[in-house]
N, C-alpha and C positions, 0 to 999 in steps of 0.2 A: 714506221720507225724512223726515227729524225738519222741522221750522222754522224751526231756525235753519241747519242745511243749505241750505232751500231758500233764504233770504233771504243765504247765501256764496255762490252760485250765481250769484243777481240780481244780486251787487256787483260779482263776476266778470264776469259777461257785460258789463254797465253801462263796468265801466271800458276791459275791451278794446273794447268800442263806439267810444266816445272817445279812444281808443288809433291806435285804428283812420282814426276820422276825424279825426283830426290830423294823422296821416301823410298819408292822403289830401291834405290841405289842403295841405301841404308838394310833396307831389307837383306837385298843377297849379300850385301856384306856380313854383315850378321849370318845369315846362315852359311857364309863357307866359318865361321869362326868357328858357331857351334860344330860341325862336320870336321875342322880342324884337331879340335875337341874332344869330341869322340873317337878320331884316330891316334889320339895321341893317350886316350885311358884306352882303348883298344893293343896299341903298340907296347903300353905299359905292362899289360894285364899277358900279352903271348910271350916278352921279355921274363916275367915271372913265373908262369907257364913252362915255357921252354916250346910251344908253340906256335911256328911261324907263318901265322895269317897273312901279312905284309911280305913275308919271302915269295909270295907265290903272285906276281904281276905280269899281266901279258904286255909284251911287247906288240907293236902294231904288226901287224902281217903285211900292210898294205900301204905303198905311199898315201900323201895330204890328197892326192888329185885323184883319188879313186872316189868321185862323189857316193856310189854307191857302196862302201865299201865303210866300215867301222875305222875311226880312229881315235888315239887319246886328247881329244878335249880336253880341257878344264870347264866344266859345266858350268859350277858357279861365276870361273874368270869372267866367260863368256856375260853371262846373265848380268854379270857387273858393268863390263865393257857396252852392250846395248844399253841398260838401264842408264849411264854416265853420257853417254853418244844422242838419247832423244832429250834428256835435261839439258844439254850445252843446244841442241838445237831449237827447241821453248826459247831460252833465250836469246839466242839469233832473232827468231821471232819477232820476239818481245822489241828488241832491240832495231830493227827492221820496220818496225811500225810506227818508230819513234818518228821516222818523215813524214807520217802524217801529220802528227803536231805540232814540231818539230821547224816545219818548213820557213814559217814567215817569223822566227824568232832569232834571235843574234845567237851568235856562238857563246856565249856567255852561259847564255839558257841553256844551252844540248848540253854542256859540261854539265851544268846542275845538275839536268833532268839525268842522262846518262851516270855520273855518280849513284843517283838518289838509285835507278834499276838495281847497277850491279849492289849498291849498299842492299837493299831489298833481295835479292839474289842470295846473297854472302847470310844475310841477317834467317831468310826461311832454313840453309841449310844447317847456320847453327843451332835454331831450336830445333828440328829434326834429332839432330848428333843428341845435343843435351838432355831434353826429355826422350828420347827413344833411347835413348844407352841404357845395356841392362847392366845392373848395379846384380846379379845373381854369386859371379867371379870373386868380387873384390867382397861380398858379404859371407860368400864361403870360405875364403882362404881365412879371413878373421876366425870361422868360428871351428875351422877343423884342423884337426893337427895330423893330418894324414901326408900324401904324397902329393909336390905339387909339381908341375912340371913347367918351369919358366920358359918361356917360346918368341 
């Protein structure tokens, strides 16, 4: 395999990397929304009820530093924060490997090149956002005349 082969390879794999954990990051976003969601037709539903699901929260028992020991996370935060944390590092990556092409060209060329990534960076997460966003919310609140709860 030549060297400039293997260094398409690197770019490849680099960008579906961060392809990858973009989506990801879209993912758990999305599901703390919908989980949001549900606690808030949950919170609705024991308000009318007069049943207090949500009154009944444990407090931690146990400091942060008791590794073996349970405490309140935020699941989703978390999932968010890692999923967000390996996509910025893809493009470190990405960005990192630019010296190899990079090297024997003026500074002129790295601005280009360097623009053209993060455009390409910026450009994957928008179609991400825009074709993954669910349109489910804004077609229900059109067609129901129930209770909605703005958050």
């Amino acid at each position: 395999m030549r060297g400039e082969d293997h260094l398409f390879l690197r770019y490849l794999l680099a960008i579906l990397g961060y392809s990858l954990s973009t989506i990801w990051f879209c993912v758990n976003r999305g599901s703390k929304y919908w989980q949001e969601n549900w606690e808030k037709q949950i919170e609705y539903l024991t308000q009318l009820h007069q049943t207090p699901i949500f009154g009944l929260i444990k407090v931690p028992e146990h400091p942060f530093y008791r590794f073996n020991k349970s405490y309140s996370y935020s699941v989703s935060r978390l999932n968010q924060l890692v999923s967000l944390l390996i996509g910025l590092a893809w493009l470190v990556i990405i960005m990192s490997m630019m010296n190899d092409v990079l090297g024997e060209f003026s500074c002129f060329c790295c601005v280009i090149y360097t623009s053209g990534v993060l455009s390409g960076a910026i450009g994957v997460f928008a179609l991400v956002h825009f074709f993954g966003k669910s349109s489910t919310a804004k077609e229900y609140s059109k067609n129901f005349n129930g209770v909605f709860l703005n958050y």
